[in-house]
C-alpha positions as CSV (number, residue, x, y, z in Angstrom):
1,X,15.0,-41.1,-22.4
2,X,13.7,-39.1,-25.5
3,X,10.8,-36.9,-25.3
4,X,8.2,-38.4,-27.4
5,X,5.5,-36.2,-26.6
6,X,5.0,-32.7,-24.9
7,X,1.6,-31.0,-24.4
8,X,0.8,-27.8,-24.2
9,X,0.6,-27.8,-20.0
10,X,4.4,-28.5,-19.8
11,X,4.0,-32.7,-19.6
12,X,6.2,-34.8,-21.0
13,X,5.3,-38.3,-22.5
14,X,8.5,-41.0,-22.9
15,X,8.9,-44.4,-24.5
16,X,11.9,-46.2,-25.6
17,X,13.5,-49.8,-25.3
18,X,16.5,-51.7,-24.6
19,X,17.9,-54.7,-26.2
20,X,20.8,-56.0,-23.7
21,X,23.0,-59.5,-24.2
22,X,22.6,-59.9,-20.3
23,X,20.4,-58.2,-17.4
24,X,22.7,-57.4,-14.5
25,X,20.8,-55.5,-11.5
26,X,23.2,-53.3,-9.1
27,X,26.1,-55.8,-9.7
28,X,23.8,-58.9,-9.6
29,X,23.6,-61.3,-12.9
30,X,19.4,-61.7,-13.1
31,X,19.5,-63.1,-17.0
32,X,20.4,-63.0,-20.3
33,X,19.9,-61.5,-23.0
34,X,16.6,-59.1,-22.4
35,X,14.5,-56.4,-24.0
36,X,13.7,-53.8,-21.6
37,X,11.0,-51.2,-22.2
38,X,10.6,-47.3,-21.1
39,X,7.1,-46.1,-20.4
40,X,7.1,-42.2,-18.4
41,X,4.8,-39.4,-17.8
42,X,6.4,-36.2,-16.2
43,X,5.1,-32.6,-15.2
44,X,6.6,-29.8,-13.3
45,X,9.3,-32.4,-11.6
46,X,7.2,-35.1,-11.0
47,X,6.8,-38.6,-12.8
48,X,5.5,-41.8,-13.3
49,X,7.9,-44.3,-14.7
50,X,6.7,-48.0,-15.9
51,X,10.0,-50.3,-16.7
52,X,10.3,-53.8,-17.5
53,X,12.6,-56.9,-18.4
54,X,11.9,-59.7,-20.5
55,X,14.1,-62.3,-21.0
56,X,14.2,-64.7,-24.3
57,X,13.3,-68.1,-22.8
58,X,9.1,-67.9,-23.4
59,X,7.0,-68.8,-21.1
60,X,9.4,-71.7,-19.4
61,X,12.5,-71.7,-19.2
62,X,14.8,-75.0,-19.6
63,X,15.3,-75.0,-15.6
64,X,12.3,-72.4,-14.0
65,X,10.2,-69.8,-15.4
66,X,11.5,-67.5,-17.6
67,X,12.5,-64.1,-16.2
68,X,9.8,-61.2,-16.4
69,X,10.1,-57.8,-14.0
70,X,8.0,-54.8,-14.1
71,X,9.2,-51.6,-11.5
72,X,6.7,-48.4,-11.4
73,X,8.3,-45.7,-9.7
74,X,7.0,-42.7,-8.5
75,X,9.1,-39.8,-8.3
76,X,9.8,-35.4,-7.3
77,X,12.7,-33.4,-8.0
78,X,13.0,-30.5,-6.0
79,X,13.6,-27.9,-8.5
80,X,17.1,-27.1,-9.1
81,X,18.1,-28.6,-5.8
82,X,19.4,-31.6,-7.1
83,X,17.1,-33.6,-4.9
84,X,14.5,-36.9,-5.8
85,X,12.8,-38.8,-3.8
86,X,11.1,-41.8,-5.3
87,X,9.2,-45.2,-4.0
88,X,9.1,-47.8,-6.6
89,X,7.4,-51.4,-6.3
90,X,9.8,-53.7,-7.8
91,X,8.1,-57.0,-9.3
92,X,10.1,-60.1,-10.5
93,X,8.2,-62.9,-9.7
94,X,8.8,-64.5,-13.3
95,X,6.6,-65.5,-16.4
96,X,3.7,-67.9,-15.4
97,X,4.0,-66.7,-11.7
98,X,0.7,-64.6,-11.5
99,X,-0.8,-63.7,-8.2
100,X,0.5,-59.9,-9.4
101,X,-2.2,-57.9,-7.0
102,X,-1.3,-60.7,-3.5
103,X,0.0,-57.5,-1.7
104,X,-0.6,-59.4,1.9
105,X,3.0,-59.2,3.8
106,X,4.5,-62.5,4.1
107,X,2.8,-63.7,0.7
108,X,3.7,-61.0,-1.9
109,X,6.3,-61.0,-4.9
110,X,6.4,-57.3,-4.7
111,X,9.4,-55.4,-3.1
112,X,8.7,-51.7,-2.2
113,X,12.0,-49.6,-2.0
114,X,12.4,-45.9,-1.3
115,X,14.9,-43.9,-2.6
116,X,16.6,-40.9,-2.0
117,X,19.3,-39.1,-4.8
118,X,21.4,-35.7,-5.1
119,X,23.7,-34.6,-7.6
120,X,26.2,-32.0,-7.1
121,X,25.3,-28.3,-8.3
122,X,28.7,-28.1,-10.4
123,X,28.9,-28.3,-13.8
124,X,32.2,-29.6,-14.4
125,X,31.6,-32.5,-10.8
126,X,28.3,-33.8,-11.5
127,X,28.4,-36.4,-9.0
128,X,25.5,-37.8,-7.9
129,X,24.8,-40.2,-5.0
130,X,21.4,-42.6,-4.1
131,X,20.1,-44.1,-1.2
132,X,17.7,-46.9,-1.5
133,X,15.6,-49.1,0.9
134,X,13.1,-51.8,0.5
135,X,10.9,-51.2,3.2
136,X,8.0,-53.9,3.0
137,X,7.2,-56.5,1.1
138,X,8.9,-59.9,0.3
139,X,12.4,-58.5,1.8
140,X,11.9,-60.5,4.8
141,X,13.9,-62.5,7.4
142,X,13.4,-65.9,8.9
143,X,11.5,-64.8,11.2
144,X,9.3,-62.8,8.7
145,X,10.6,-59.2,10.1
146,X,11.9,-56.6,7.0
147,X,15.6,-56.5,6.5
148,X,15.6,-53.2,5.0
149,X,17.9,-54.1,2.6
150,X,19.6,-51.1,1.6
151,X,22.2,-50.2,-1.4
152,X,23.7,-46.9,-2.1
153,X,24.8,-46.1,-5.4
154,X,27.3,-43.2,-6.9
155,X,27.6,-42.0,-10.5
156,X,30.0,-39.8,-12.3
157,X,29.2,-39.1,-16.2
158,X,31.6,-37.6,-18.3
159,X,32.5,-37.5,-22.3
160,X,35.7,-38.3,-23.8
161,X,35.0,-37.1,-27.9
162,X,32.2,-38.7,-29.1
163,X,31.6,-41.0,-26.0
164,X,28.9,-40.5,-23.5
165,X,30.8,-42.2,-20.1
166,X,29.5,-43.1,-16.7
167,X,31.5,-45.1,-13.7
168,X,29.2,-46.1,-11.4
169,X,30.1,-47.5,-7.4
170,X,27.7,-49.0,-5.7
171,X,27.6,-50.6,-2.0
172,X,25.9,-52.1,0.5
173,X,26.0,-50.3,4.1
174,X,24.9,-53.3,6.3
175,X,24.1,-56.8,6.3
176,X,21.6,-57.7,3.5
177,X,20.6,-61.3,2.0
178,X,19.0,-59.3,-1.2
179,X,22.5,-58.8,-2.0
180,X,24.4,-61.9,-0.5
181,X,25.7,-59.6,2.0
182,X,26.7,-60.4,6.0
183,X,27.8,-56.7,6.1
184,X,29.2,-54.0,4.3
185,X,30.0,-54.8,1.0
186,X,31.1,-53.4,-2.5
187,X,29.2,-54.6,-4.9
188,X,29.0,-53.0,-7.9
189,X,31.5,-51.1,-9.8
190,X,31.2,-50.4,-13.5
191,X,32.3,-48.4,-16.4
192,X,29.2,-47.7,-19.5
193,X,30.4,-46.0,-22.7
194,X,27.4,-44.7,-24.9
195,X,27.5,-43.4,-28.5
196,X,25.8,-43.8,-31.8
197,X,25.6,-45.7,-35.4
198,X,24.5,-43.1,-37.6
199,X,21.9,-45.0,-40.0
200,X,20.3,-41.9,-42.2
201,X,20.9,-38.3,-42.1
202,X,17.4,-38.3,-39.9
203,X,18.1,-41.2,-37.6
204,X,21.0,-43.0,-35.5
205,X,20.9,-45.9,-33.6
206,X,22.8,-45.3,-29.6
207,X,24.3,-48.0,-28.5
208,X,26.3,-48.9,-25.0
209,X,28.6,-51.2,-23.5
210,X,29.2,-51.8,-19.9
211,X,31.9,-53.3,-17.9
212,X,30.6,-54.4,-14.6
213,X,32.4,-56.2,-11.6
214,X,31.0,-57.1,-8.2
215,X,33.6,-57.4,-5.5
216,X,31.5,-59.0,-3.3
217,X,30.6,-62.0,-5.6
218,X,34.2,-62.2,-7.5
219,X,31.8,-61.8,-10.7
220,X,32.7,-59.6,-13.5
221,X,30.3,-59.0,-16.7
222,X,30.2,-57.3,-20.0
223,X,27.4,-56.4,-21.6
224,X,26.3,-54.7,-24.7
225,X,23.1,-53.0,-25.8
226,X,20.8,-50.6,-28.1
227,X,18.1,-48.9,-27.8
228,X,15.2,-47.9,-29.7
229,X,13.4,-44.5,-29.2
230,X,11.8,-42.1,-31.3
């Protein structure tokens, strides 16, 4: 994200937005073609981070309501430690859904996941590697227990000339219907390529494309994107 405003107390404002030609979540095909804004506030390692998805179907979609998701996420780094924890409440009931603030267990759209990510202390390995669980809300069972749906995801960035790169793994450890899983599972592994139009001498436009397959599914998807920040 870009910094689009920083006071004089060290906090960082952020807004941006992406226009992708599909929204695929950890491996899984959600919709097309979305725009997906950036809202964050940040001070001295921790922030507040307001995302959302909308597709391009209006307010009904030809078969179903049209797809709408809003995450806030809460999150610390630990210094320099290379340590964040974060809790998000993940939202994706869909356009015309309402009933936003039903937070009573067996009735809510709302999935509350915890997470838990470190990235190497080496310059030239920056690995990184998340843990996250849904730990209540509308992750439930048949018999209306939590599944604790978990996925863990790795990420390796690197540059090749004027490319920004990232391969991404992700997997689930243990049986999970969130992710069509009866155990552990492979499900997302994906190559993303940024760089940048140059417009004027003052701006440039980044765009990205991703390659994403999900073993699990026998899916595959490519998808392409810009985004717009200050």
């Amino acid at each position: 994200m870009i910094k689009a405003q920083d006071d004089e107390s060290g906090a960082t404002f952020n807004v941006q937005g992406d226009l992708v030609s599909s929204y695929i979540w950890r491996g899984m095909y959600q919709t097309g073609a979305s725009f997906q804004p950036t809202f964050s506030f940040g001070i001295a390692g921790f922030s507040l981070t307001a995302w959302g998805s909308t597709d391009f179907d209006g307010y009904q979609a030809s078969e179903g309501l049209a797809n709408k998701e809003i995450d806030l996420t809460a999150a610390y780094t630990f210094g320099n430690s290379g340590l964040t924890l974060s809790v998000a409440d993940l939202w994706w009931g869909g356009q015309g859904a309402n009933k936003y603030f039903n937070f009573k267990s067996h009735e809510t759209a709302h999935h509350f996941e915890a997470g838990l990510a470190y990235t190497l202390p080496v310059e030239k390995f920056p690995l990184s590697v998340a843990w996250y669980t849904m730990f209540a809300g509308q992750d439930k069972d048949a018999e209306g227990g939590q599944n604790y749906s978990s996925y863990v995801e790795l990420n390796y960035p690197f540059s090749v000339k004027r490319v920004d790169l990232n391969v991404t793994c992700g997997l689930v450890p243990y049986k999970a219907p969130q992710y069509y899983t009866n155990g552990f599972a492979v499900t997302n592994v994906a190559l993303k390529g940024t760089t940048a139009i140059k417009v004027t001498d003052s701006f440039s436009l980044p765009i990205f494309a991703q390659a994403i397959w999900n073993p699990r599914l026998e899916d595959a998807h490519l998808v392409f994107g810009f985004t717009l920040k200050p």
